[in-house]
Structure formats: structure tokens, C-alpha cells
N, C-alpha and C positions, 0 to 999 in steps of 0.2 A: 600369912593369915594368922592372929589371933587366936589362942587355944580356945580362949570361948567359944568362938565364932566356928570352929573347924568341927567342937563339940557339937553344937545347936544344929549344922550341916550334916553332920554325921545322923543324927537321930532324924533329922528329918527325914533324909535318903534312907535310910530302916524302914523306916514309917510308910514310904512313897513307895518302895520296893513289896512291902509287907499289901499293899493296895492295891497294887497292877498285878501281883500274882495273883491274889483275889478276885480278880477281877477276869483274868484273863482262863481261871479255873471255871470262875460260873459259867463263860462263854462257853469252856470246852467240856461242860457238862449238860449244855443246852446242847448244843450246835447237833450233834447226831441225830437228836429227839425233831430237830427244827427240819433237817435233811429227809429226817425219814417222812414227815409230814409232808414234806413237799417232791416224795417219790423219787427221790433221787438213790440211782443203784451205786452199786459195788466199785464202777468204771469213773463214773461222776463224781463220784466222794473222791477218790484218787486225784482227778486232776483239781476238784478245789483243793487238795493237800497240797499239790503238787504246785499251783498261782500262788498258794500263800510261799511258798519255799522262794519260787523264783524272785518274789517280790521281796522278799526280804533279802536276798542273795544283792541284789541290786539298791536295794535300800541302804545295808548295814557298811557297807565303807563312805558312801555319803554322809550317813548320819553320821559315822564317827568324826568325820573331818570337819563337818557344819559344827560337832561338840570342840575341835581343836579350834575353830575361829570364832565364833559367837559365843562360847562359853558354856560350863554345865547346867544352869539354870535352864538357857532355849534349851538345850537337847532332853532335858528331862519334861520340859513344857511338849515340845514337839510328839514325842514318845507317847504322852497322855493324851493328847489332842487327836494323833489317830488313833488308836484304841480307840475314844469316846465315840470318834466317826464311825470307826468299820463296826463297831457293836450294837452304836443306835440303826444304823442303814440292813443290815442283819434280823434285828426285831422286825423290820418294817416289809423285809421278802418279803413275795406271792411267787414269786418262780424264782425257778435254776440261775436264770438271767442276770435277776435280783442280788444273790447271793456269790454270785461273780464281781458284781461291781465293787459290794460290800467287802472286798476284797483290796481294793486299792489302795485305798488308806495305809494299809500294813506297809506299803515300802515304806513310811518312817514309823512303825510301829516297834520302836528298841528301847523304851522306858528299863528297861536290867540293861540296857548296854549301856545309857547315861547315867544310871545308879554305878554302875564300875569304873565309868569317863571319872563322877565324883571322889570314889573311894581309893581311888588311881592318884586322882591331884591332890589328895590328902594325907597318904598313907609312905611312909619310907620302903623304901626297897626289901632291906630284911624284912618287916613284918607285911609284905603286900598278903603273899600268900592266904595268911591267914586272916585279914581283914576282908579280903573277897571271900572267902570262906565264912567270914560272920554276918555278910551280905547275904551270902546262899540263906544261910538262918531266917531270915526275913521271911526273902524268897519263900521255904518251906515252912512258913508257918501262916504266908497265904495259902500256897498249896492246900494243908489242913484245911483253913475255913473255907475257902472258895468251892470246894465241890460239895460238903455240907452245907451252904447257904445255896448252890445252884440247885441242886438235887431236891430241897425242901420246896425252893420256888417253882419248878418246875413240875413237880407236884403238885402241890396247892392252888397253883396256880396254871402255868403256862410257860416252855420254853423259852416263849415271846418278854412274857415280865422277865425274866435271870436274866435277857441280852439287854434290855431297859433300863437294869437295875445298875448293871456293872456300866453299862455306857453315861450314867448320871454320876458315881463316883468314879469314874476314870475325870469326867470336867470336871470336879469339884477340885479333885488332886493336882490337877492342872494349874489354877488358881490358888491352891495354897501355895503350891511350888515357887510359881512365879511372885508371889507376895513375901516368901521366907526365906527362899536362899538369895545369897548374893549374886551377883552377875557374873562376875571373875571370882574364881577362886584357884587357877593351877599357881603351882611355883614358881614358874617361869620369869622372870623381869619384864620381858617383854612382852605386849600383849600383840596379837594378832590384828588388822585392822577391819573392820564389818566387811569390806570389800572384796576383801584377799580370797582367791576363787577355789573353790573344795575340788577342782578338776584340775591340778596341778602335778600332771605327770611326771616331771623331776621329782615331785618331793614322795610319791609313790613309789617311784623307782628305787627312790633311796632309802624309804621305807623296807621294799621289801629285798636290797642287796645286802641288809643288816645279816651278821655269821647267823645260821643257826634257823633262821625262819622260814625257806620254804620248805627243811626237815621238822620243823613242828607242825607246820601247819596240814603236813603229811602225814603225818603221825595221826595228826586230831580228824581227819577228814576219814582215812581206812579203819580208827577204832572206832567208826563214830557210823559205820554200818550199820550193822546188826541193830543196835538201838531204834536208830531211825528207822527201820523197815519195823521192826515190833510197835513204835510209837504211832508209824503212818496206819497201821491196823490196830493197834488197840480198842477202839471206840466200837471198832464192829468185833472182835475176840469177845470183848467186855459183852454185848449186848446178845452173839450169838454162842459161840462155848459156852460160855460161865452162867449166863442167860441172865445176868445181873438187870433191875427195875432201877428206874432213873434212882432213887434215893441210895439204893446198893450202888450203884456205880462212882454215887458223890463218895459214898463212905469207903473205899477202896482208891479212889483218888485222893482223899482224905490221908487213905495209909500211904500212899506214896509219897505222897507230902511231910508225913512227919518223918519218915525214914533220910529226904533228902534234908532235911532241916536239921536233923541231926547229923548226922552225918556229914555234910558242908559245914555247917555252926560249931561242931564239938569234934566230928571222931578228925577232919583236916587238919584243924589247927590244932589238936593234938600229936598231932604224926608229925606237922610240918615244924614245929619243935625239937623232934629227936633225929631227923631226917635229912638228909639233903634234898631237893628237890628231884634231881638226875633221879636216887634211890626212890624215892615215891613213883615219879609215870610207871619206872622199870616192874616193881612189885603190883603194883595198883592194878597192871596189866597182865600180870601173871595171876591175879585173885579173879579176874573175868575170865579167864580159863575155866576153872571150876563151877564159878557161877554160872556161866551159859550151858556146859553140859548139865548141869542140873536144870536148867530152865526147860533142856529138851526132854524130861521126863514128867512137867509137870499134868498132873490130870483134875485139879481142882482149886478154888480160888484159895485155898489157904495156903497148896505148896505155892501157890505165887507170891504170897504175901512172905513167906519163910524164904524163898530167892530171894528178894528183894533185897534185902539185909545187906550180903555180900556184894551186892550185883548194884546196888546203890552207893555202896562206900568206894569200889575202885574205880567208879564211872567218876564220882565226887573228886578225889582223889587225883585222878587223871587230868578231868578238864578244869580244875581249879589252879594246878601246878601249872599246866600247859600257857592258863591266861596269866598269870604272875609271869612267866618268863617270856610271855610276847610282850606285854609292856614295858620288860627291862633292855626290849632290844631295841628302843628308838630311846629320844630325848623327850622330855616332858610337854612338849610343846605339841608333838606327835603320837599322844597315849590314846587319846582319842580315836585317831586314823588308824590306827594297830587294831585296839578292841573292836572296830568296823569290819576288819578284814577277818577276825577271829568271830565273828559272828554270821559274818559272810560264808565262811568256809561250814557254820552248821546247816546254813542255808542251802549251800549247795547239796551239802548230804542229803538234805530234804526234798529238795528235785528229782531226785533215782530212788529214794528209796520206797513214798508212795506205791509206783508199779515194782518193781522190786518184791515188797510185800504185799500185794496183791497178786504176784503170780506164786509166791511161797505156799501161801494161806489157801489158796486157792488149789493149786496141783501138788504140792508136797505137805498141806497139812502144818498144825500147829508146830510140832517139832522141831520143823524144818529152822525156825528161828534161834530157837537153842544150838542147833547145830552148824547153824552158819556164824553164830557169836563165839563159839568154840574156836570154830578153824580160824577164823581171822585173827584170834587171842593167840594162840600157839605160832604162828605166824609173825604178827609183831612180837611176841617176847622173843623170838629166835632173833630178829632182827635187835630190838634193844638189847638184849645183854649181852649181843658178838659184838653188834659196829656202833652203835648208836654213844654218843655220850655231848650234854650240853657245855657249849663256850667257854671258855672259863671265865668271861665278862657275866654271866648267867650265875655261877653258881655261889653257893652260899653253904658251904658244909656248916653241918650240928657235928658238937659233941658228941 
């Protein structure tokens, strides 16, 4: 491809990534306000966390593979197409029912997994790391506006408008997409043909017999607890501790947003410069240590915001390195199918952690999450820094 062309692709995919998290913030700054309207308890909120998990769980290696034969254009087309679905059918609830179905859509709802398909077929090996890293940037600068724009809307207005809102620029993005990037864009010589079936269990197998992947993928699945059990209760922490008002809650998602944006955009690719990658998971998981037993002391929205800091950059750090080095473990033909299964595996975490953290938050109290992101952090770094170490096909030492 044409440095022009790789260029104009690049800033699109910025653009499109900066959009769907936008977007996908106002949802999750309505979506509780919408639940709570429509009486739904403690148990119900859990299992729609827990349909959206499984659905993407089973979504995210399809999608990756439909992005390895059809190209990054469909899969980012796709990505925004269900998003526009499941957000417009979501405004339109009247019951539990409603908002189950509105649900469906999301098994291809992975517009940041086709933004990485892109960043993947454009980017060289040494600098992947930190070019997904300038992706996250994006990423967290939707974060910022999207919970400030849902927050105001849903104020002003109605939970109903902020799902309306984001579901009419999820299609628009859809349409620029498909108008602006090109069809093909990997390195590969050979192109895939439309036919060639994404249920190809050879090429799965051989996907994941590659050294090194189902120890990452292990890796990313056991650190990736604690988060998800904090992230599947957030919305009700946020609304019952902190007792935060829909505009307070935008503006705190707001701060998590610019913490991820930075820290993905700048403090990564910073590090990933002086660093090997192997030296980053190992450190990155020893700085969650610290940050989770501080999380278990927090008693107001500020020390949350002051956590976050740390507790953002070795989470960044972690799952940024993790996906750079699963795309280095197939051929380019198959980056797509990889970042499926790597999206697939947050999916799964999403399945358990819902009731997970509903039975925390519930009989052991706020704490309880602090202290379980602790033990599993002390746990993997015992395990990283005795046995653990990447392929040497993987690694890439710094100076």
C-alpha cells in the first residue's frame, strides 16, 4: 500500500475508533438510567452484563476471521452496523424483554477490534506495540467526550435521546468507512477469496498451536479478573456508594477516559521504547499489586480518581503488550483471527465476572475488589518473574 493511502487509512481508523468509543460511552452512561426505569434489579443487570459477554465471546473470533477474508473495510463496516442496531433497538425498550434482544446485535459488535485488524495490516512488527497504543489514544479521547455528551443528554433530555444519538452516528461512521477506506489493505500477496469459510478448523488449530499463545492468552484471561468483576458493578458502585447524578457519572467516566488515553497514547509507547516487551507484562503486573491494595482502601470518589492513575497505566501496559505479541504469533494473513480470539478471551472474563461481582459487592462489600486484584497480582508476578518468559520469535529487546 502507498504511504499516502496507509496515511489517510490511518487517520481515518483514529477518527472511527475516536467515534465508536463515543459512542459506545453515551450508551454506557444511559444504559443504567434506562434499566433503572424499567425496574430491573441487581440479578437482571448481571445477566444483561453477562448476554453482552457471552455474545461477544462468540462473536470476537468470527469477526476476526470474517476481517482476515473480507477485509478491514467490511469488519469495521460490520462493527458499526451492530452498534447502530443494538443502540437504536435499546432507545425503543419498554421491558426486560426488549433489552435482551437489543442485545444481539453485539455478537459482531468489535469496531476496536477492526480498528486493530487495520492498525495490525499497516504497522511493522517493531513499532506494532506502540501504534495500538496510539489507537488506545483515540479510544480514550472518545472515553472523555462520550460520557460528557451522554450525561448532558440524558439530563436535558432523556436516556432514550443519548441511545438515539450514538445509534445515528454509529450509521453515519458506517458510511464514511465503507466510502473511505479501501477494501484490501493487509500485506499479504495473496488475497483471501469472499468464499473461504471463517469456520475453518485447521487453520484455528494452527492458529492457536503457534509457541507461546495459550500461555498469553492465560495470562490475559487470570489478570483480567478483578477488573471485570469492578467493571461488571461499576454503574451500580457509581450510582449507589459515590451516589454520583447522571452528569457526575459522565464526568468520572470522562476521567477514566482521559487517564486511558493517556496512558495507552503516551505513557505505552513511551515505555515500549526503553523496554522489552517480556520487561513490560512482568513490571506492568507488579505496579497492579500496589494499585489494587490501594483500591481496597478507597472511601471516596476522589481516592478513586487518584487509583486510577497507576491502576490505568499497568492495565495499559499489560493488555497493549499482550495484543502486539499475539499478532506476532501467526502470519499476516491470520492477524485478524488472533485479535478475535484476544478479544474473545476479554469476553469470556465477562461471562464470570458479572456474578463474581455481584456476590463481592453484595456479601463482602466494596473492598472486597481491591483485595481480590491484589491476590491475583502477587500471584501472577510470582508466576512471571520465576517461569514465564516470551519466544524468542516474540521478542524485541531495547537498548
Amino acid at each position: 500500500m502507498e504511504s499516502s493511502t496507509s496515511s489517510r487509512v490511518l487517520r481515518i481508523t483514529h477518527g472511527s475508533i475516536f467515534l465508536y468509543a463515543a459512542c459506545f460511552f453515551i450508551q454506557a452512561t444511559a444504559f443504567p438510567f434506562l434499566t433503572k426505569s424499567l425496574n430491573v434489579d441487581t440479578v437482571m443487570f448481571g445477566w444483561l452484563q453477562t448476554t453482552f459477554a457471552l455474545l461477544q465471546l462468540i462473536g470476537g473470533p468470527l469477526f476476526g476471521r470474517f476481517g482476515d477474508v473480507f477485509g478491514g473495510r467490511a469488519a469495521v463496516c460490520l462493527g458499526f452496523t451492530s452498534a447502530c442496531i443494538s443502540y437504536g433497538l435499546s432507545s425503543l425498550a419498554v421491558s426486560v424483554n426488549m433489552l435482551f434482544v437489543a442485545q444481539i446485535p453485539i455478537l459482531f459488535m468489535h469496531a476496536m477490534q477492526a480498528g486493530q485488524m487495520v492498525i495490525t495490516d499497516i504497522s511493522s512488527s517493531e513499532g506494532r506495540a506502540d501504534a495500538l497504543g496510539k489507537l488506545g489514544l483515540s479510544y480514550g479521547v472518545g472515553m472523555v467526550v462520550g460520557p460528557i455528551i451522554g450525561g448532558k443528554l440524558t439530563a436535558v433530555f432523556n436516556e432514550r435521546m443519548s441511545l438515539m444519538v450514538a445509534s445515528a452516528v454509529c450509521g453515519s461512521a458506517c458510511l464514511l468507512n465503507w466510502a473511505l477506506i479501501p477494501r484490501w489493505i493487509k500485506k499479504t500477496a495473496q488475497k483471501p477469496q469472499g468464499g473461504e469459510s471463517m469456520l475453518q478448523w485447521a487453520r484455528w488449530r494452527s492458529i492457536l498451536s503457534q509457541p507461546g499463545v495459550f500461555q498469553i492468552l492465560a495470562i490475559k484471561i487470570i489478570a483480567g479478573l478483578p477488573l471485570g468483576a469492578f467493571q461488571a458493578m461499576s454503574a451500580l458502585i457509581f450510582l449507589d456508594r459515590f451516589q454520583l447524578e447522571p452528569q457526575q457519572n459522565g464526568y468520572v467516566l470522562s476521567y477514566i477516559g482521559f487517564v486511558v488515553m493517556f496512558m495507552q497514547g503516551i505513557g505505552v509507547g513511551v515505555l515500549a521504547k526503553h523496554f522489552s516487551e517480556e520487561k513490560l507484562v512482568k513490571w506492568a503486573n507488579f505496579m497492579l499489586i500496589w494499585s489494587w491494595l490501594s483500591f481496597a482502601f478507597i472511601t471516596s470518589i476522589w481516592q478513586f480518581c487518584v487509583v486510577m492513575v497507576p491502576l490505568g497505566l499497568g492495565f495499559a501496559a499489560q493488555n497493549i503488550v499482550i495484543t502486539s505479541v499475539l499478532t506476532k504469533s501467526v502470519s499476516d494473513s491470520d492477524t485478524g483471527a488472533m485479535l478475535g480470539l484476544s478479544m474473545a478471551v476479554n469476553s469470556m472474563v465477562r461471562i464470570f465476572t458479572p456474578t463474581m461481582g455481584a456476590y463481592m459487592l453484595h456479601n463482602l462489600g466494596f473492598p472486597a475488589f481491591g483485595m481480590f486484584g491484589c491476590a491475583i497480582s502477587v500471584c501472577m508476578s510470582v508466576f512471571l518473574f520465576m517461569f514465564w518468559t516470551l519466544p524468542d520469535k516474540h521478542k524485541f529487546e531495547k537498548s
